[in-house]
C-alpha positions as CSV (number, residue, x, y, z in Angstrom):
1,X,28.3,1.0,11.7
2,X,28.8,4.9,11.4
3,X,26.0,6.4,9.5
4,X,26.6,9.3,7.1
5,X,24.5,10.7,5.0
6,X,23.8,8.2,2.7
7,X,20.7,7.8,-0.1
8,X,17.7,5.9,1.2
9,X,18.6,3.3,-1.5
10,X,22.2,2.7,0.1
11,X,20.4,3.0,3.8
12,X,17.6,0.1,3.0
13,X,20.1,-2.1,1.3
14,X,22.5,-1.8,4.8
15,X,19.7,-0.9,7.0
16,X,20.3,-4.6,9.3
17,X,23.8,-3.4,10.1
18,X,22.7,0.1,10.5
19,X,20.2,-1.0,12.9
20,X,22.4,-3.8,14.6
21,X,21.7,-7.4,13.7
22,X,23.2,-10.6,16.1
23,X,26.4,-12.0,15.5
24,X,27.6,-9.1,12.9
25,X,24.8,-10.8,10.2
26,X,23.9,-8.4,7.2
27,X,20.8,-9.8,7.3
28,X,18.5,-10.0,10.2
29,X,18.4,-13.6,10.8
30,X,14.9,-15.7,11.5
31,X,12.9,-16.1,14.6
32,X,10.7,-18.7,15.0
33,X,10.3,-19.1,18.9
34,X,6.8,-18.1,19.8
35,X,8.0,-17.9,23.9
36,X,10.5,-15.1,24.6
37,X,12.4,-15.6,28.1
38,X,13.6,-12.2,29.8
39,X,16.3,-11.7,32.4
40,X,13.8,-11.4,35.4
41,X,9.8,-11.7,36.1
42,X,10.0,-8.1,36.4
43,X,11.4,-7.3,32.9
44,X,8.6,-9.4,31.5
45,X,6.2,-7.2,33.4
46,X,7.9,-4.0,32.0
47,X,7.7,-5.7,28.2
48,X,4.1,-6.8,28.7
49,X,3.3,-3.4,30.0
50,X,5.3,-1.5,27.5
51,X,7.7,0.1,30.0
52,X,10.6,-1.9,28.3
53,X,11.3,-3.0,24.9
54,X,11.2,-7.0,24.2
55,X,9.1,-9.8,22.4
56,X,6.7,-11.2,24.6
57,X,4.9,-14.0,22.4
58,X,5.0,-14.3,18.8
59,X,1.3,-12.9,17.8
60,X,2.5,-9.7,18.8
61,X,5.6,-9.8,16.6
62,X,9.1,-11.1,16.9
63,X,12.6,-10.2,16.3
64,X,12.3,-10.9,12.7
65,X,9.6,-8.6,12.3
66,X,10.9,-5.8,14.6
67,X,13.9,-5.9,12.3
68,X,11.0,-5.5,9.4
69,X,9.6,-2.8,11.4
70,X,12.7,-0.5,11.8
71,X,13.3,-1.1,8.3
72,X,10.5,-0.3,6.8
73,X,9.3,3.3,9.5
74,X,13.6,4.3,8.5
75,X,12.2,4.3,4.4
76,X,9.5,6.3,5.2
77,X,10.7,9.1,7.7
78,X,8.4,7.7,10.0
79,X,8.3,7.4,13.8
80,X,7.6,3.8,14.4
81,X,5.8,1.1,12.4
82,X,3.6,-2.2,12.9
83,X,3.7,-5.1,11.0
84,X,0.3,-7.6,9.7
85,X,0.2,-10.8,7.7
86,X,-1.4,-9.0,4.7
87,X,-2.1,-5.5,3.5
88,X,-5.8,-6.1,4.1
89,X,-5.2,-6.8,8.0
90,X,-3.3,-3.2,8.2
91,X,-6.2,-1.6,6.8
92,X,-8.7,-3.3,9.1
93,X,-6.7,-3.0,11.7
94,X,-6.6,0.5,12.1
95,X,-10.4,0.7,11.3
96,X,-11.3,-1.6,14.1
97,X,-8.4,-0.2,16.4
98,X,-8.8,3.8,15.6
99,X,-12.5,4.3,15.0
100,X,-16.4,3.4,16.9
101,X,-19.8,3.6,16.2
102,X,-21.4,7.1,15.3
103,X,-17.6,8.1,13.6
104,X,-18.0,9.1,10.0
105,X,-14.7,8.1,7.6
106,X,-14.3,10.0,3.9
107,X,-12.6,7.8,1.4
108,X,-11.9,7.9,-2.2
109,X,-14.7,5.9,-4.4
110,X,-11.7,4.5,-6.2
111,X,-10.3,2.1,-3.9
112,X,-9.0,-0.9,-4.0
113,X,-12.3,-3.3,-4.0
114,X,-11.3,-5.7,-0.6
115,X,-10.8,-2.0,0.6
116,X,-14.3,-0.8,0.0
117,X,-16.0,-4.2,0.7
118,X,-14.0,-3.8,4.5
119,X,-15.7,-0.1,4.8
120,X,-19.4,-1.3,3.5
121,X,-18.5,-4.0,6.3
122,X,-18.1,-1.3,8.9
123,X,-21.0,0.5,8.0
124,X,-23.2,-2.4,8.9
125,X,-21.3,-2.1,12.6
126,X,-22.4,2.2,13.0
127,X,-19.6,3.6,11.3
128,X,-20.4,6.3,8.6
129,X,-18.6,6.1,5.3
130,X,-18.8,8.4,2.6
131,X,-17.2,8.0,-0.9
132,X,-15.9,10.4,-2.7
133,X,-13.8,11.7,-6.2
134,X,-10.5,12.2,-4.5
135,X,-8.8,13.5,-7.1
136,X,-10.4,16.7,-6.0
137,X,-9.4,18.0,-2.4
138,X,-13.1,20.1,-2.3
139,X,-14.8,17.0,-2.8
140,X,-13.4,15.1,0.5
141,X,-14.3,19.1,2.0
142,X,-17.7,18.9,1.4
143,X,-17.9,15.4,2.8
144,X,-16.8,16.6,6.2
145,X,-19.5,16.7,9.2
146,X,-18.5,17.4,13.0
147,X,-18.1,13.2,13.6
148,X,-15.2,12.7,10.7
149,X,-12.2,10.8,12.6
150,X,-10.9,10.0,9.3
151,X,-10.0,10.2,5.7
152,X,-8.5,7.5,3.3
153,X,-7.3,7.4,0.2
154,X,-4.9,6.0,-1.6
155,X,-1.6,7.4,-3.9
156,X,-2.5,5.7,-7.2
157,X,-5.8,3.6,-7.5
158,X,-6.4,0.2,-8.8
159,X,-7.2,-0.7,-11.8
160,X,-7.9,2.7,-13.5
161,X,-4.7,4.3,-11.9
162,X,-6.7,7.8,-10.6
163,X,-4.7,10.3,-8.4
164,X,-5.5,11.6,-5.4
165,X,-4.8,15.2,-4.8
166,X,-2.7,14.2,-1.6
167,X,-1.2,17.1,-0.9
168,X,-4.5,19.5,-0.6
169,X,-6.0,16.8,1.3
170,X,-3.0,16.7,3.5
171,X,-3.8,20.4,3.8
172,X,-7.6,20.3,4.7
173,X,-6.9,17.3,7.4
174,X,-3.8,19.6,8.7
175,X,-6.7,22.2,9.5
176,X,-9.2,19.9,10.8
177,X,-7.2,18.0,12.8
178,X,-8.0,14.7,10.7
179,X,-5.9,11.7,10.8
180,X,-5.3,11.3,7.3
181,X,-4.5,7.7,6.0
182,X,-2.8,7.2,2.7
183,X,-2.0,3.9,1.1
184,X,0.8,3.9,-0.9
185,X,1.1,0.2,-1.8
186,X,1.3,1.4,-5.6
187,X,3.8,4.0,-5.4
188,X,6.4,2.5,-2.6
189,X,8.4,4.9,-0.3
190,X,10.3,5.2,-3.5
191,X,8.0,7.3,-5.8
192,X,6.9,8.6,-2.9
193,X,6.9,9.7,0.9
194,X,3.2,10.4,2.1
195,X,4.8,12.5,4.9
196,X,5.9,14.7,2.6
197,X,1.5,15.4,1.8
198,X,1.3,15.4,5.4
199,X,-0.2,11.8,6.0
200,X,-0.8,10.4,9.4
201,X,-0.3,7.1,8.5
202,X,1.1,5.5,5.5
203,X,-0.2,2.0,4.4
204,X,1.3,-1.0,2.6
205,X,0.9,-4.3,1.1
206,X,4.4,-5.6,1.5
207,X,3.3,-8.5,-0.7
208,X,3.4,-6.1,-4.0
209,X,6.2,-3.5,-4.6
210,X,8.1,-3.3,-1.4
211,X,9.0,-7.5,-1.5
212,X,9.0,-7.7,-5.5
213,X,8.8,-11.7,-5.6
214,X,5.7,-12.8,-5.3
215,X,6.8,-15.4,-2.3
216,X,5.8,-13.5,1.0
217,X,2.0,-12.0,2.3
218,X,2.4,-8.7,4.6
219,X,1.2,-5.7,5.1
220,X,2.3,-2.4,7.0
221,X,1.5,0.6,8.8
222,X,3.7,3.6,9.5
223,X,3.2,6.4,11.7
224,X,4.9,9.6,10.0
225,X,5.1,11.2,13.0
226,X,2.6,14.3,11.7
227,X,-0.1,13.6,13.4
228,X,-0.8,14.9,17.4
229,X,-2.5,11.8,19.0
230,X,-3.5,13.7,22.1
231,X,-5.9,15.4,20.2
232,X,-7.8,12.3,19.1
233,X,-11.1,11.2,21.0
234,X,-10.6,7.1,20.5
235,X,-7.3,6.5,22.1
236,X,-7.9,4.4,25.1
237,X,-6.9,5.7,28.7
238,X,-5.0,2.9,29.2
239,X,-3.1,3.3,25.9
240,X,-2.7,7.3,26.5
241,X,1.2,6.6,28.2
242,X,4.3,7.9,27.8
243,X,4.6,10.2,24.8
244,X,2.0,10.7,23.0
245,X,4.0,10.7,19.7
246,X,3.0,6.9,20.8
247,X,0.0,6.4,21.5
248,X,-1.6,5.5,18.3
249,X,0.7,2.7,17.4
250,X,0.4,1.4,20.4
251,X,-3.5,0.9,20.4
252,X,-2.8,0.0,16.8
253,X,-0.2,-3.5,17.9
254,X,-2.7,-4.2,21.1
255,X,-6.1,-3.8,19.4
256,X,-5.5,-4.7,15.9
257,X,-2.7,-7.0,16.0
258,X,-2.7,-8.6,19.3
259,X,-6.5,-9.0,19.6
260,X,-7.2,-10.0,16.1
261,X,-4.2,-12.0,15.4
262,X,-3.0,-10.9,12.1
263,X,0.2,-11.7,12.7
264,X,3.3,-11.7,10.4
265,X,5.2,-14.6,10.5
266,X,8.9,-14.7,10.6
267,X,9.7,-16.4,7.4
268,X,7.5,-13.9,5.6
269,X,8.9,-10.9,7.4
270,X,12.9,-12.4,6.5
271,X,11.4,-12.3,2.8
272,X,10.4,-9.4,2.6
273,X,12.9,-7.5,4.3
274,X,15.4,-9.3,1.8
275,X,13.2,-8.5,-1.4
276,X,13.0,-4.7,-0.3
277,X,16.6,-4.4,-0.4
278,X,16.0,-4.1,-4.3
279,X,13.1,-1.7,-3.9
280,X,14.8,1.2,-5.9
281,X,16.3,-1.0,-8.8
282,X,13.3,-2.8,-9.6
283,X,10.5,-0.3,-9.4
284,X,13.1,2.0,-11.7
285,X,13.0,-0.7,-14.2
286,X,9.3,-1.1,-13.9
287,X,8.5,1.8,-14.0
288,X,10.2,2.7,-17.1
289,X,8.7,-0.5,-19.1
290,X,5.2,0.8,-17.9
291,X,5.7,4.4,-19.3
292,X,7.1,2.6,-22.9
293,X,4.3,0.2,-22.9
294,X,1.6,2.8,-22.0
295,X,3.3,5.0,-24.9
296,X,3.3,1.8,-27.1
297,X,-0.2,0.2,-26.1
298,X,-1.9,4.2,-27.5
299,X,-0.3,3.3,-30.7
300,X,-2.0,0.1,-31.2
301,X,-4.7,-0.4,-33.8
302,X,-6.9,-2.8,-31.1
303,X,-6.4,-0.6,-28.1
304,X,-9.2,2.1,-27.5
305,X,-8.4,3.8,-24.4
306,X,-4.9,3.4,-22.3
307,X,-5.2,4.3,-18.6
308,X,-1.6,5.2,-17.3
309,X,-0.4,9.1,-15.1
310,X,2.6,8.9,-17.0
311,X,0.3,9.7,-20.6
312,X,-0.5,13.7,-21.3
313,X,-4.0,11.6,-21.8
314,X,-4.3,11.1,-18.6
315,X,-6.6,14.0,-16.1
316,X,-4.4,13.9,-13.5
317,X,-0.9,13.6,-15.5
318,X,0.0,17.0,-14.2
319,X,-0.7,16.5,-11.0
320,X,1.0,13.1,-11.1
321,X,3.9,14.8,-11.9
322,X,3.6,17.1,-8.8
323,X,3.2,14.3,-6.2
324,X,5.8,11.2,-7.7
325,X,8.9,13.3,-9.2
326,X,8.6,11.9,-12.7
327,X,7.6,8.0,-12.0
328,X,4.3,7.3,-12.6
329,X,4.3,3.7,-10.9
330,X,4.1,0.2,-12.7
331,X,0.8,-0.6,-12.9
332,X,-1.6,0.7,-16.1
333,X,-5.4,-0.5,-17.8
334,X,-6.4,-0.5,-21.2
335,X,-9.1,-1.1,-23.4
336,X,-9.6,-3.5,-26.2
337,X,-11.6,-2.1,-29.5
338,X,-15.3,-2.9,-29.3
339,X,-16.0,-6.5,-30.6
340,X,-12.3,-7.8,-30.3
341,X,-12.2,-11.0,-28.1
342,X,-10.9,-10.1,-24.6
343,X,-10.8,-13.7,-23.2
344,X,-9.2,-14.6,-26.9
345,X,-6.5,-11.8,-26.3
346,X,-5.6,-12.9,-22.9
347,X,-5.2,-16.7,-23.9
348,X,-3.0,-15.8,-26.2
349,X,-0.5,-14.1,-24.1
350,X,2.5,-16.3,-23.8
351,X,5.1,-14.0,-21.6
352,X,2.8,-11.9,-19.7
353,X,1.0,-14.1,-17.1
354,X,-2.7,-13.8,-16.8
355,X,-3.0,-13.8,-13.1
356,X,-4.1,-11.5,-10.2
357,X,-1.5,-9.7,-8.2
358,X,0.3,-6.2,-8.6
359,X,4.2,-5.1,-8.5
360,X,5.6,-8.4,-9.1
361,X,8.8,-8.5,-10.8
362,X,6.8,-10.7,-14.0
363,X,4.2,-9.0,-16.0
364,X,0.7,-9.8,-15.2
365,X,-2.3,-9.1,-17.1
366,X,-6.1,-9.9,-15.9
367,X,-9.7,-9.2,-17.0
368,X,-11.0,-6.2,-14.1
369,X,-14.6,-6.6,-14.6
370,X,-14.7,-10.2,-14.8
371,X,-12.5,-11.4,-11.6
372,X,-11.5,-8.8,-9.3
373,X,-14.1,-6.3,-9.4
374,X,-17.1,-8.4,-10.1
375,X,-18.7,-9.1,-6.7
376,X,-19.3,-5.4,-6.5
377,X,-21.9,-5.2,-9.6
378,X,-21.8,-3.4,-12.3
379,X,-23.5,0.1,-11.0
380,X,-20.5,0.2,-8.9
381,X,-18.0,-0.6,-11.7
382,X,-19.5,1.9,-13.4
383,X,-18.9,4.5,-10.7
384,X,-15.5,3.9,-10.8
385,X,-15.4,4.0,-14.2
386,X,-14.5,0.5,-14.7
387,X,-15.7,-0.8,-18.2
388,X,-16.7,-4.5,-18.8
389,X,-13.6,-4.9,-21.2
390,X,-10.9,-3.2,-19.1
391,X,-7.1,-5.2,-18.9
392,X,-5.1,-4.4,-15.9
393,X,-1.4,-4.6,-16.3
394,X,0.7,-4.8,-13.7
395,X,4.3,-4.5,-15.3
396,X,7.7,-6.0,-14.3
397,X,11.6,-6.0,-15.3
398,X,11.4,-8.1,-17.9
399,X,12.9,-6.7,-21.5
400,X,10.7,-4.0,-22.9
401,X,11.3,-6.1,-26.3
402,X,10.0,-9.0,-25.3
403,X,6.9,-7.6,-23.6
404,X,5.8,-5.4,-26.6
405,X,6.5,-8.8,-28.7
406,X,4.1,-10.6,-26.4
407,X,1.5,-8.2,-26.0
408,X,1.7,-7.4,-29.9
409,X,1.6,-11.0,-30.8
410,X,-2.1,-11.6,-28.8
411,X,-3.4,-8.5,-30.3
412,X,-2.8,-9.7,-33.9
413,X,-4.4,-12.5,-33.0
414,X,-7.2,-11.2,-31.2
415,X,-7.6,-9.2,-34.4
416,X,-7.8,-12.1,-36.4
């Protein structure tokens, strides 16, 4: 197929035939053969060794999830990409693959809780973690000492939906020669490019925005292409071949998917790759029923504080609007009045479904303090500003009519 220079929305949603799929398929069919046979013992040699391109057994990924792969490092600008059964494998994964004892990591104190449980995790194995308010870049600054490998943050946080000032931390890691990780699991490659803030590499739960559906587990990460890897103390020798443009991908698919086995599996890769192809319709739809809802929910009688960038409320709406080009992603939190039931609100829901999850294409609602965030305790809660009464809404493409209906039904009844 002869590429022009099409819109990244037109490129995903032809992006098998752009890359060449079998047979002349506009989707990149299914693998499910664990055992790859090559032409001669001495091309499996070069494939094992990296020398030549090739599956080689299926925990190290297949064609399905090559296909994936391409996909997903062409929406991004990137240079390459590796794919993991869940967005909490890529995370680990480059933790246990990029960093060693004595390294010191600066993170945002808002992230994602399985995020910050994985670093207190590390911490118990010699690796130094300090958190900080990332929605000021001075703050990771002052973190800095002489052993920081790292800093992670992530584009919108979860539940309370705080910004990081990406592109002055982009800046300061630019300077220091940090590798700068930035998850963008709540924005998507279509709100925003974490290139474009000068991350090194971009994460992402496939299983929310990117696949839509709610039917598939994945996770990715994406090497922009910013990042000089020669410069970085814990590559490997043996990893520190060819280009070096490669080398930190490469550790990444031998030490943190090969050796811990966090594989994607075909049929989950085949749904993702499928739901993306809808990435830019759905999150525009989302998007907008999050900023009417958000606008809607402030007007409420029973609702004391709403929690969305897309609200002149919120302290970093400005700087929202700098970083995402007018979207402010589909995910918001709010607060009931004092002495109004939340579990009685909730119950009462009839459209929106009270489950965990974020970026489906159905609106779900859930109780923060009580489910999600409670194993932490409430000190920590409190540090991410995380009140005991706070609803998470994670908002889909159903009709903006029907979800103020729902949501305005359970409060009158709440009320009541």
């Amino acid at each position: 197929m002869t590429v022009l220079h099409y819109t990244r929305s037109t490129m995903l949603l032809h992006a098998d035939r752009i890359l060449g799929s079998e047979h002349g398929a506009v989707h990149a069919p299914v693998h499910l053969s664990t055992a790859y046979q090559h032409p001669s013992a001495r091309d499996l040699v070069a494939a094992f060794q990296g020398t030549r391109s090739g599956s080689v057994y299926a925990r190290q990924g297949n064609p399905t999830t090559t296909a994936l792969e391409a996909k997903l490092a062409m929406l991004e600008g990137g240079h390459g990409c590796v794919c993991f059964s869940t967005g909490m494998a890529a995370i680990a994964a480059i933790c246990v693959s990029l960093l060693k004892a004595g390294d010191h990591i600066v993170c945002s104190r808002f992230l994602f809780g399985n995020t910050a449980s994985l670093l207190k995790t590390l911490e118990l194995m010699g690796v130094e973690v300090s958190f900080v308010d990332a929605t000021q870049a001075a703050h990771v600054q002052s973190a800095l000492r002489p052993c920081t490998r790292m800093v992670l943050a992530e584009t919108i946080a979860n539940p309370r939906t705080q910004i990081a000032d990406l592109r002055r931390i982009g800046s300061l890691c630019a300077q220091q020669g940090l590798l700068y990780v930035v998850d963008g699991t709540l924005t998507t490659p279509m709100l925003c490019q974490a290139a474009d803030f000068g991350a090194s590499l971009v994460v992402h739960s496939l299983s929310k925005g990117i696949s839509g559906h709610g039917n598939a587990m994945g996770g990715a990460v994406v090497d922009t292409g910013v990042f000089d890897w020669s410069r970085y103390p814990n590559i490997l020798e043996r990893y520190r071949k060819g280009s070096p443009a490669g080398w930190g991908l490469l550790q990444l698919r031998k030490k943190g998917l090969r050796d811990f086995g966090a594989s994607l599996r075909a049929e989950d890769a085949h749904r993702i790759a499928v739901g993306a192809e809808t990435l830019f319709l759905r999150m525009e739809r989302a998007c907008e029923n999050a900023m009417e809802l958000a606008s809607w929910l402030q007007q409420q009688a029973e609702v004391k504080t709403v929690h969305y960038p897309g609200l002149a409320s919120h302290p970093q709406h400005q700087l929202s609007r700098e970083l995402f080009a007018g979207r402010f992603g589909t995910l918001l939190s709010f607060e009931l009045q004092d002495g109004l039931d939340l579990m009685g609100f909730l119950d009462a829901l009839s459209l929106v479904i009270v489950s965990t999850h974020l970026a489906d294409n159905r609106t779900l609602a859930i109780p923060v303090a009580h489910t999600i965030f409670h194993e932490i305790g409430a000190q920590a809660r409190a540090s991410m500003e995380i009140a005991d009464g706070l609803v998470r809404l994670s908002v889909g493409i159903e009709d903006i009519n029907d979800l103020q209906r729902d949501l305005g039904s359970a409060l009158a009844r709440c009320r009541a």
